[in-house]
C-alpha positions, 0 to 999 in steps of 0.5 A, spaced: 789 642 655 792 648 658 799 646 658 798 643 651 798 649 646 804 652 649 808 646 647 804 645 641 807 653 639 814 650 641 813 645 637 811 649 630 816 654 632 821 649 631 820 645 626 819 652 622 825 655 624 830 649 623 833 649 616 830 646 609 835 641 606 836 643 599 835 637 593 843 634 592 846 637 586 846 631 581 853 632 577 854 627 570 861 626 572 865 622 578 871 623 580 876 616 583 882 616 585 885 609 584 892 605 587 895 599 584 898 597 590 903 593 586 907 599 582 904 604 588 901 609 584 895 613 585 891 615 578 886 619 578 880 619 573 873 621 571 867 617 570 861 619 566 854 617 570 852 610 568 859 609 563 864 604 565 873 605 566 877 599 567 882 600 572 887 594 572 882 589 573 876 592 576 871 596 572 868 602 575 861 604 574 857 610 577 851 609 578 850 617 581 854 622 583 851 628 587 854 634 591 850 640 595 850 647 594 855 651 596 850 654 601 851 648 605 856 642 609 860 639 603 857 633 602 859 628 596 856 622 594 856 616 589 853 610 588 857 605 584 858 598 582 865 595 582 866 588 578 873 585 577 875 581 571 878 575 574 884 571 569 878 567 566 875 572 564 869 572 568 867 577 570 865 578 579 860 584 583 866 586 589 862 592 590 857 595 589 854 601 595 854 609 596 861 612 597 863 619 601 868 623 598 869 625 606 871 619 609 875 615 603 876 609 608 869 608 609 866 605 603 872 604 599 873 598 595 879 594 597 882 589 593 888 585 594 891 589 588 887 595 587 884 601 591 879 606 588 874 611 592 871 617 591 874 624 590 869 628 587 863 630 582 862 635 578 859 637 571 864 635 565 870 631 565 877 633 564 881 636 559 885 631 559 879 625 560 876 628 554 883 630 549 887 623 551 882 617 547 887 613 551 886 614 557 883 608 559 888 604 556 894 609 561 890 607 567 891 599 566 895 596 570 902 593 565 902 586 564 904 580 568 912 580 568 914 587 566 919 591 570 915 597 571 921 600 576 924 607 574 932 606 573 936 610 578 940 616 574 948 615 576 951 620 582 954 625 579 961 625 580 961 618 580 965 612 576 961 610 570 962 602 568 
């Protein structure tokens, strides 16, 4: 009985002298990145919590998106679902989990065409987001066939044809 208070004191001592966990930050906005393997290009854009973009042939929706305070290790977090609109028009869950902005690779979505992960929350969307009404139009992939390739400008000196 002895040995037990000792232990007991231990105990107590460190469970109050360990760090309280403060509540995550919930942010109204999460930020993807996305590549269209095809074109090689990284889009980035903002996705308001329970609203959906169309990226190419998948359609985004965060579900929740949270952040620590600055007092703690950064940690941001997303819950989202991820669809993907076949050529039929049917429209088919591949995702639908938790991702870490930290580690892009663990809880990515991987597509034969497309790419997204988490990059960040935070609290409004971007100017640019907010000003461009077209902005989920840009972030489509173009059509089937069409030549996306940026020309190559004539060295200078040379020939022209």
């Amino acid at each position: 009985m002895r040995n037990l208070l000792p232990a007991t004191g231990v105990l107590l001592t460190l469970l109050a002298a360990s760090p309280a966990s403060a509540e995550p930050i919930k942010n109204p906005v999460a930020v993807f990145e996305g590549l269209d393997k095809i074109t090689a290009r990284v889009t980035k854009f903002d996705v308001r919590i329970d609203e959906t973009v169309q990226f190419g042939a998948l359609r985004v929706t965060p579900k929740v998106c949270h952040t620590r305070p600055p007092t703690e290790p950064a940690q941001t977090t997303a819950f989202v679902d991820v669809d993907e609109v076949t050529l039929e028009g049917k429209v088919q869950r591949i995702f639908t989990g938790w991702m870490f902005a930290a580690s892009p690779g663990l809880h990515a979505v991987e597509h034969p065409v497309y790419d997204v992960w988490l990059v960040d929350c935070k609290q409004q969307m971007s100017k640019e987001s907010t000003d461009n009404p077209n902005a989920q139009e840009q972030m489509e992939a173009p059509p089937v066939g069409t030549d996306t390739t940026p020309q190559a400008a004539p060295e200078a000196g040379a020939p022209e044809d």
